[in-house]
Phi, psi and omega in degrees: 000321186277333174289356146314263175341332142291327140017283198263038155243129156246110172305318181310321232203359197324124139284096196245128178247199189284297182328321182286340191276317178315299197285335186281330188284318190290344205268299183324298204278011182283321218264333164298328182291286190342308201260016160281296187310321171291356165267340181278329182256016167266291215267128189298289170298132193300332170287315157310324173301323221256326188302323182293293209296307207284320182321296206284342174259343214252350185285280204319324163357282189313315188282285184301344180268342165265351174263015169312293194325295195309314175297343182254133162306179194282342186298301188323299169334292159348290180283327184295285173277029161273328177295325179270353190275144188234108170297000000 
């Protein structure tokens, strides 16, 4: 039942449109409120709030701009850091 059902996605090929990048920013951006507000009524003090506040939006970021390399084959890798270089 469930490899029906992986079936009628292709993983190979993604279609990725706007509407989907719109509801995943919007998803993001529920599960980032959510978990400000719960360190703002936990944790008492402002340096601390702000240190959890900064933790919980600047980590997931982070994790993706470092596994970009890791995610591109090596030509892609290539031309992306040959683009930035000024000859």
């Amino acid at each position: 039942m469930l490899s029906n059902f992986l079936h009628r996605f292709d993983f190979g090929n993604p279609q990725i449109t706007g509407e989907i990048v719109f509801f995943v920013a919007v998803i993001w951006l529920v599960v980032i409120a959510c978990a400000i507000w719960s360190v703002c009524t936990r944790i008492g003090n402002w340096p601390a709030r702000l240190f959890w506040i900064a933790v919980l939006v600047a980590l997931p970021v982070v994790g993706l701009v470092l596994y970009l390399p890791f995610s591109m084959d090596n030509d892609a890798l290539q031309s992306f850091v040959r683009f930035g270089r000024r000859n």
